[in-house]
C-alpha positions in Angstrom: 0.0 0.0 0.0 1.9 3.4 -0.8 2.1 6.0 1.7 0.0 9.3 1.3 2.0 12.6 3.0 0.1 15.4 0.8 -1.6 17.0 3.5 1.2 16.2 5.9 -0.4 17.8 9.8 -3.2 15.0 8.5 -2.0 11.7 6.9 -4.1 10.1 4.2 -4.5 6.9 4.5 -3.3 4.9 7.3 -2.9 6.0 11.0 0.8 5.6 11.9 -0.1 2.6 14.4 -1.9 0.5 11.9 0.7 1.2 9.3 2.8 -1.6 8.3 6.9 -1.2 9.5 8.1 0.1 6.5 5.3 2.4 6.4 6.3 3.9 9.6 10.1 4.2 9.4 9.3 6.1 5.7 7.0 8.2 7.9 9.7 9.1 10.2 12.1 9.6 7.9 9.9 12.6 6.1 8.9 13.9 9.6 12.7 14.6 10.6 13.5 15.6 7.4 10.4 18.3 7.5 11.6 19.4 10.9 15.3 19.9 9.9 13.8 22.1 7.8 14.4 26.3 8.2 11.7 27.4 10.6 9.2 30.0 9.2 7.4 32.6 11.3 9.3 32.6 14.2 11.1 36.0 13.7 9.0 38.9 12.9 6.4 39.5 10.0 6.9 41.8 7.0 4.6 43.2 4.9 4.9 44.4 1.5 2.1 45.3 -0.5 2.6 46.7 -4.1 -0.7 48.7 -5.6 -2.6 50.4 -8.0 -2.3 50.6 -12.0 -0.3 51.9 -14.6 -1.7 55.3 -15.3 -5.0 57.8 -13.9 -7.4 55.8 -16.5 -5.7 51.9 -15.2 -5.9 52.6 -11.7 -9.4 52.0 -10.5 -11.3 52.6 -6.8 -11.1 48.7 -6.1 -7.7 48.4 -5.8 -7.2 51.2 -3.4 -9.8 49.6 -1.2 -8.2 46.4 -1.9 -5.4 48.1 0.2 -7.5 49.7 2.8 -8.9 46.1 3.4 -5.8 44.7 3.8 -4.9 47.3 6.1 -7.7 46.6 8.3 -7.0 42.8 8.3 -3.4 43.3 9.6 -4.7 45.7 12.0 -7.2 42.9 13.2 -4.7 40.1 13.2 -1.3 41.8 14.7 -1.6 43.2 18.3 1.7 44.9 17.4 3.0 47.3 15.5 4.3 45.8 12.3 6.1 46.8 9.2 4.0 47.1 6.3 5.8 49.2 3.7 3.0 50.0 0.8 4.5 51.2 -2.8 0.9 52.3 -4.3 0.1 54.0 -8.2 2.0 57.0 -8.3 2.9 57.2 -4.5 2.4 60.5 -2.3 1.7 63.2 -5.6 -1.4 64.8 -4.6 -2.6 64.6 -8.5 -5.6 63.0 -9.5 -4.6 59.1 -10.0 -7.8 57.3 -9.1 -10.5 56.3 -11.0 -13.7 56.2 -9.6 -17.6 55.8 -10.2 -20.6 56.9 -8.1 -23.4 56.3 -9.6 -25.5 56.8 -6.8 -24.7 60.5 -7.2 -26.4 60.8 -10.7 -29.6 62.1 -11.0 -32.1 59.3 -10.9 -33.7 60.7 -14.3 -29.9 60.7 -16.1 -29.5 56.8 -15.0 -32.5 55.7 -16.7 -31.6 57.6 -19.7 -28.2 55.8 -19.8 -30.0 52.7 -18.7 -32.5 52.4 -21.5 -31.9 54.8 -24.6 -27.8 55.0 -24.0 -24.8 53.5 -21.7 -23.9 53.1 -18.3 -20.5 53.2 -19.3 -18.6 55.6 -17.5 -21.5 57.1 -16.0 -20.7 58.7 -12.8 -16.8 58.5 -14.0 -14.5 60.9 -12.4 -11.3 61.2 -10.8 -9.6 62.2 -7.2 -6.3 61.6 -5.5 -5.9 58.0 -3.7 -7.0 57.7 0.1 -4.1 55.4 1.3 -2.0 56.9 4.4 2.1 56.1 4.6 2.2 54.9 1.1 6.3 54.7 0.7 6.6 55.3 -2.7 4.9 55.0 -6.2 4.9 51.5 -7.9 8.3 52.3 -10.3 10.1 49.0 -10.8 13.4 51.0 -9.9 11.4 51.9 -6.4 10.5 48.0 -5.7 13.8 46.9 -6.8 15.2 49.5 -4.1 13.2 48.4 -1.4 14.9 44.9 -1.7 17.9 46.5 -1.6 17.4 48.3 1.4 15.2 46.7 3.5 15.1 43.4 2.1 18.6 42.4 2.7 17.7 42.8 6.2 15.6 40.5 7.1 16.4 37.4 9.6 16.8 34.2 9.8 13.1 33.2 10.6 11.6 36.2 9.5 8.2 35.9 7.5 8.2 38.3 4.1 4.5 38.2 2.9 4.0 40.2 -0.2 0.7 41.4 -1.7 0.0 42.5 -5.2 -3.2 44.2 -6.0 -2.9 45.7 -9.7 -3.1 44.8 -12.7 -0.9 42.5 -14.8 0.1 41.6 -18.3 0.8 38.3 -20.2 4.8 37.7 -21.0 5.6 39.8 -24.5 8.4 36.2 -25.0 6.5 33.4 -26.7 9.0 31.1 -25.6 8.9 31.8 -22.0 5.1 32.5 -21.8 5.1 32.5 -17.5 7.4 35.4 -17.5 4.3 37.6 -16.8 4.7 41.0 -15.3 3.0 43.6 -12.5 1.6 46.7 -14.1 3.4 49.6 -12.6 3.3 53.4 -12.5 4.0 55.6 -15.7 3.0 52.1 -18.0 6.6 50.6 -16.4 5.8 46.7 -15.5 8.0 44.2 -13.0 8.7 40.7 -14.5 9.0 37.5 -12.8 12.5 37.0 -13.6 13.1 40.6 -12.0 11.1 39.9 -8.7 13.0 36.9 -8.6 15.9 38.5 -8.9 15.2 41.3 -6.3 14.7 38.3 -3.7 17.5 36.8 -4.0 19.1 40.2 -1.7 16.5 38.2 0.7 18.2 36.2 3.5 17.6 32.5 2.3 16.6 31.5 5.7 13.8 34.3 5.3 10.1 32.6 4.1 8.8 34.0 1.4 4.8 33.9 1.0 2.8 35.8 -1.8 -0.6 36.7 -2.8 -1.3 37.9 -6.0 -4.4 39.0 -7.9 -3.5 40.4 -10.6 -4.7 39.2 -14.2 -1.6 36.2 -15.6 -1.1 36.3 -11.9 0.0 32.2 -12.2 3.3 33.1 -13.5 4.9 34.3 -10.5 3.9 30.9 -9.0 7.4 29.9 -10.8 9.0 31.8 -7.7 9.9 28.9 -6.0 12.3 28.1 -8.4 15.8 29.6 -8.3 15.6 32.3 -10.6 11.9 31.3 -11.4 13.7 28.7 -13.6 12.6 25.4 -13.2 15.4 23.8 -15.2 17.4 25.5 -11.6 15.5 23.3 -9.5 13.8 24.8 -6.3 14.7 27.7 -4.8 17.0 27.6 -1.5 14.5 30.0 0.1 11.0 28.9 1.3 8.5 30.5 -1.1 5.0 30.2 -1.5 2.6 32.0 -2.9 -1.8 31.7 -4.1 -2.4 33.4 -7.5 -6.0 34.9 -8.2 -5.5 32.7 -11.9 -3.0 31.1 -14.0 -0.4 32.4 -16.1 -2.2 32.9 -19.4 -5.4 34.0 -18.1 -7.1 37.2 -17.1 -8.3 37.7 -13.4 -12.0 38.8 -11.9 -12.0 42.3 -10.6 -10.5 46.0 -11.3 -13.5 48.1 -11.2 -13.9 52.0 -10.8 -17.6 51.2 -8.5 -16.7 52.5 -5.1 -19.3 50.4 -3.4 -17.5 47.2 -2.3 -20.8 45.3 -2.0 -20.2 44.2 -5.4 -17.2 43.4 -5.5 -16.0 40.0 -6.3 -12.8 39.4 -6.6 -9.4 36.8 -5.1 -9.0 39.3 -2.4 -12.5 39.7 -1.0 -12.8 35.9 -0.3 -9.2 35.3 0.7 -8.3 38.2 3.3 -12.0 37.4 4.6 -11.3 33.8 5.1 -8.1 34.4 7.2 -9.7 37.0 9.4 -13.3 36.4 9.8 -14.3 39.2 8.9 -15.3 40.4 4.9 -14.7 43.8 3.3 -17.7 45.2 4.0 -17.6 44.6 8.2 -19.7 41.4 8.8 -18.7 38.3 10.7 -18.5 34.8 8.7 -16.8 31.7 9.8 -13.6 31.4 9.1 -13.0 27.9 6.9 -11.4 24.9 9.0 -12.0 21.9 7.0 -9.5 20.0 8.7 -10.9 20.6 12.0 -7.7 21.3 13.8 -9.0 25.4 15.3 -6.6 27.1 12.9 -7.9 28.7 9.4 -4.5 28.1 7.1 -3.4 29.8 4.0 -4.2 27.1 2.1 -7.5 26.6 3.1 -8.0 30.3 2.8 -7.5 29.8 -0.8 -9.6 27.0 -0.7 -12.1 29.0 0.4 -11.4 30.9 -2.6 -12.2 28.3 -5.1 -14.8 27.0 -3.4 -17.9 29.9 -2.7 -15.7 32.2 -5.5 -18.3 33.2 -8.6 -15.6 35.0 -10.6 -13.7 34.1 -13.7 -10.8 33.3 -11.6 -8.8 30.3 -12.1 -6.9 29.7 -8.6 -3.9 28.5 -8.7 -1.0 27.3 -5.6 2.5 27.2 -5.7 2.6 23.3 -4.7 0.2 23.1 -8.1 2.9 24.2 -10.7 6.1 21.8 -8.3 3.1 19.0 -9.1 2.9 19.9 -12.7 6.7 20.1 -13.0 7.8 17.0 -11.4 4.8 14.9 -11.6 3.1 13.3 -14.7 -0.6 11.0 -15.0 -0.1 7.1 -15.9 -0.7 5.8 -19.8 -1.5 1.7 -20.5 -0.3 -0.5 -18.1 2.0 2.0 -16.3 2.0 2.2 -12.2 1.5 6.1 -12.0 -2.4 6.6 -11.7 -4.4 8.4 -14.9 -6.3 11.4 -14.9 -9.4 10.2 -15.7 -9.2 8.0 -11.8 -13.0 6.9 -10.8 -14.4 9.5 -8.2 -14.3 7.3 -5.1 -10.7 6.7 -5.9 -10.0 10.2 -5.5 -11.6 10.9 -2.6 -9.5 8.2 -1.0 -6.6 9.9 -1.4 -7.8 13.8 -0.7 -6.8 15.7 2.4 -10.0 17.4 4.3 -9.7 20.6 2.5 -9.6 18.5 -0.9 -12.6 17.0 -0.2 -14.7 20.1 0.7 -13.7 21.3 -2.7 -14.7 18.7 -4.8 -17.5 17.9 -2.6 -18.8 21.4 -2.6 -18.4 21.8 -6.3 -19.5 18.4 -6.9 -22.9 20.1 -5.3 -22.7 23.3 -7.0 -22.4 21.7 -10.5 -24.6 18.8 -10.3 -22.0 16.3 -10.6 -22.2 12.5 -9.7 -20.8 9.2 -9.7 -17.6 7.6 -10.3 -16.9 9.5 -13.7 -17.9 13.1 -12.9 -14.0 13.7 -13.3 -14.8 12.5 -17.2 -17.7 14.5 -17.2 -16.3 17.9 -16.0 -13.5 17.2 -18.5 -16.2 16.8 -21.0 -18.6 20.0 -20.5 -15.4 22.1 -21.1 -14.7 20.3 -24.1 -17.4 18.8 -25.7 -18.3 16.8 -29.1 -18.8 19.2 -32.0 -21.1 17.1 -34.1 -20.6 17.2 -37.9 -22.7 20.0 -39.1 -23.5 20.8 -36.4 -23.8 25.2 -36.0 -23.2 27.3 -33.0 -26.3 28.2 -31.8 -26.7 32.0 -31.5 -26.6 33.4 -27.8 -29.9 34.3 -26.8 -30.3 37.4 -24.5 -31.3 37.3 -20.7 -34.8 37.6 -20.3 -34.2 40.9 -18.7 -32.3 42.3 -21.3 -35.5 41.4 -23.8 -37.6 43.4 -20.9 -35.6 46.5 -21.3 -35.4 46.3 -24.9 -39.2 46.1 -24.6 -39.1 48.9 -22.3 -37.5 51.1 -24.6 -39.2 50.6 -28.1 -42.6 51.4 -26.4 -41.4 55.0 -24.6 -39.6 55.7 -28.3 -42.9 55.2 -29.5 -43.7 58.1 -27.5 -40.9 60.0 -28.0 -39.4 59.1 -31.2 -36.7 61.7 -30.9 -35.4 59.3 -28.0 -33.3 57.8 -31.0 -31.0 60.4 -30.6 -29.9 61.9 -27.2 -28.6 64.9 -28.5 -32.4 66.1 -29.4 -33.4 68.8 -27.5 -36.1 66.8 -25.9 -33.9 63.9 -24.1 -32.6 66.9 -22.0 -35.9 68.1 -21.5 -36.8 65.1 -19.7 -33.7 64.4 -17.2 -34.3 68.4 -16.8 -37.8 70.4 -16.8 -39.9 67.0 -17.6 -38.6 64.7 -15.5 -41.6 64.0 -13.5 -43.0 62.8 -16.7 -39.9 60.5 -17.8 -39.8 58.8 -14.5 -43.6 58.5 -14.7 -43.5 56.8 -17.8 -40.7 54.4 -17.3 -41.8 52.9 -14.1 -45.1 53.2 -14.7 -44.8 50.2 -17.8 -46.0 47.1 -16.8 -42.9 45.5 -17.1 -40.6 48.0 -15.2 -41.4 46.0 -11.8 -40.3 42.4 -13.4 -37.8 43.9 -15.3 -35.9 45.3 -11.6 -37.0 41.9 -10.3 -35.1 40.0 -12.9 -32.2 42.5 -13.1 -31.2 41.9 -9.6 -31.7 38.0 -9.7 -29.5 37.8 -12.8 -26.4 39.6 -10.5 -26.0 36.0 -8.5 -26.5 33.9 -11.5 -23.0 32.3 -12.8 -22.3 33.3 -16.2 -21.2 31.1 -18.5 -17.4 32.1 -17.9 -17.9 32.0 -13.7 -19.7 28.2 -14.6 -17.2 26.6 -16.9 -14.2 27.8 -14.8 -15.6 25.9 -11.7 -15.3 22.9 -13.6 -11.8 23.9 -14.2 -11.2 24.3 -10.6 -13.1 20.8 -10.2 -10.6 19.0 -12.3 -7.2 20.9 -11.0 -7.4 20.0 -7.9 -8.5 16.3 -8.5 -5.2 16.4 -10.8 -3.4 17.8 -7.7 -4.3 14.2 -5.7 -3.8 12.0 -8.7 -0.3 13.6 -9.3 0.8 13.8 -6.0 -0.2 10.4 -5.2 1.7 9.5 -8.4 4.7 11.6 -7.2 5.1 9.5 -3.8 4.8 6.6 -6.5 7.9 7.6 -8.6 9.6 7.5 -5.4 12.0 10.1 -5.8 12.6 10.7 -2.4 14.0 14.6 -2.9 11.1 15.3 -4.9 8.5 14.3 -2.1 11.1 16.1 0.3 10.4 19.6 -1.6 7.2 19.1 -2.0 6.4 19.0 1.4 8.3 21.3 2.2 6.2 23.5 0.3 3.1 22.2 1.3 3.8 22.5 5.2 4.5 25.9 4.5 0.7 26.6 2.9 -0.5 24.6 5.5 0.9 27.6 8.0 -1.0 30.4 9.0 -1.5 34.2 8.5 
């Protein structure tokens, strides 16, 4: 029977009692190996947190409250004064660098106009200077690479460096190294992986290294824990972890001007509140435990993630890209396990966070039996039968409401077509009364609203198919890690550990 260490605070398969000799001395062996390793968070905790976009029109109101949040969360999870050095859009110039929307501050006659005979694009757009107290410095590569320089290098043995990056991010411009991805920075500058991992290698090895990311192509800083991000290098002599909104090649939920944070749905929202109980907006929720043990982890924070997210995002851990580096699925009669395992095989070899996922999702997608593994595989790539046309997208039944709406008050007010007629202004102005009396008075105004604010918790088809994706990575995760312990390559289930203890520790 082979030995299951993945989740290593919780043992797979077999107690260490009931487990055969060999079983148990293996056991040991991993245990001391784990514990010779450098210690992590046992010095003091530094915070970095880089923010913002690339210019005034990139650098929206939900990335400055992405900061404020943060703040917030360290302030409710530190007792002590800590070191949080923030590097934010264009630093302390008192210019106008943030973009944001209110449109709660239109006129209630101008938002139905936009609503039904124009666009809600941009409408209560404007701009104002960021809201962030002791920001260091703007978000210049030169100014990030500085701070390594200078306060980086002096960090401690069993000191804890956690870095957070709200902002945007770009896709690698080199084809043939596609997860060299970059951070958007100030004055359209950007900050490579190759370049981060450059700056921490000022960083005292013995320092850990953990990182949360949410910008979009996020996923390609997962290659971090490599020595210069290289996986041909092998892995990195400095404990580094990290949870990426979405893989390398994909873009990432989020980035909006709104300033109300109720709608808001992005890696951060669900991540920061897992790990302090307490979401963006104030309220209390309980904090994920789904291995019982009374602490909330930063792994099962961004399990939490995956799990209750309804975003595009695509999560993705840095124990996820050592798997898909050093691990491969079984073919024919080989010993490694395929990826297309029966369900109940799975789940035998899943951690307790594991199986909340893929129980939870398994719920939320209507999946069953032993091949729902073959069948998530097979809504994101199904059979296009010969002939067979793409049907055309039909609208929401909301959207045909509206559309409705609007072709029987241009019936009234034909010159509605246009809303540069005189008489549009007219009626957000002197006739306003009249305007608002005739939209909500339609008899489909009230089912229209109705409808309208259903259709904001409704997946769409993006948010849906990438559950499915999240499904299937993390029953890859079990299959290939349990097929890592089977190549038996005992350095490789070494690292790997390694790493995963190190999600497994707390904020």
């Amino acid at each position: 029977m082979q030995l299951h260490t993945g989740d290593i605070s919780h043992p797979v398969h077999l107690g260490p009692m009931n487990m055969p000799a060999i079983g148990r001395i293996i056991l040991a062996s991993l245990v001391i190996a784990i514990s010779s390793l450098p210690s992590f968070g046992e010095g003091k905790n530094v915070f970095l947190t880089i923010g913002g976009g690339y210019l005034p029109s990139g650098n929206q109101a939900s990335l400055e409250r992405n900061v404020l949040y943060f703040q917030r969360t360290l302030a409710s999870q530190f007792a002590s004064d800590i070191q949080h050095d923030i590097f934010f859009a264009d630093g302390d110039d008192a210019g106008a660098d943030l973009q944001v929307m209110d449109r709660d501050q239109v006129p209630e006659p101008n938002r139905l106009m936009a609503e039904f005979f124009g666009t809600q694009r941009n409408l209560g757009l404007s701009y104002r200077d960021h809201g962030i107290s002791e920001v260091r410095d703007s978000t210049k590569p030169e100014n990030l690479k500085n701070w390594f320089k200078e306060e980086g290098s002096k960090l401690q043995p069993g000191d804890r460096l956690f870095i957070y990056v709200t902002s945007h991010g770009n896709g690698s411009s080199d084809k043939n190294k596609p997860h060299n991805t970059t951070i958007a920075t100030w004055g359209r500058t950007s900050l490579s992986v190759k370049e981060l991992a450059e700056s921490l290698e000022l960083v005292n090895e013995q320092v850990t290294v953990v990182v949360v990311m949410v910008q979009c192509h996020a996923g390609g800083f997962a290659r971090l824990i490599f020595k210069n991000a290289d996986p041909d290098q092998g892995l990195s002599t400095q404990r580094r972890i990290g949870f990426f909104a979405t893989v390398h090649d994909r873009p990432a939920a989020g980035c909006t001007p709104d300033i109300n944070e109720a709608n808001y749905a992005e890696y951060s929202s669900y991540f920061l509140a897992a790990v302090s109980g307490t979401d963006r907006l104030g309220n209390t929720l309980e904090r994920p435990d789904y291995n019982q043990d009374g602490v909330t982890s930063l792994e099962e924070a961004h399990a939490y993630v995956i799990l209750t997210a309804n975003t595009i995002d695509f999560p993705l851990k840095t124990s996820d890209i050592y798997l898909d580096q050093y691990s491969e699925f079984g073919e024919g009669e080989s010993d490694l396990l395929p990826d297309d395992l029966a369900y109940d095989k799975v789940l035998e070899l899943a951690t307790p966070t594991e199986t909340a996922i893929l129980e939870g999702l398994s719920t939320q997608l209507e999946l069953s039996g032993n091949d729902r593994l073959v069948d998530a595989y097979n809504v994101l790539h199904p059979e296009k039968k010969e002939g067979e046309k793409r049907r055309p997208r039909q609208p929401p039944e909301h959207e045909k409401l509206r559309v409705k709406i609007r072709e029987d008050i241009r019936k009234r007010w034909p010159q509605l077509s246009n809303l540069l007629n005189p008489l549009p202004i007219e009626l957000m102005t002197t006739r306003q009364d009249e305007f608002l009396k005739a939209i909500k008075m339609h008899p489909d105004y009230g089912r229209y609203r109705e409808l309208r604010e259903a259709s904001g918790n409704e997946l769409n088809d993006a948010e849906r198919k990438v559950k499915y994706d999240r499904f299937l990575r993390v029953a890859d995760h079990i299959i290939l890690r349990e097929n890592l312990h089977r190549k038996k390559e005992e350095n490789r289930i070494q690292e790997f550990n390694q790493i995963v203890e190190t999600e497994q520790s707390s904020f």
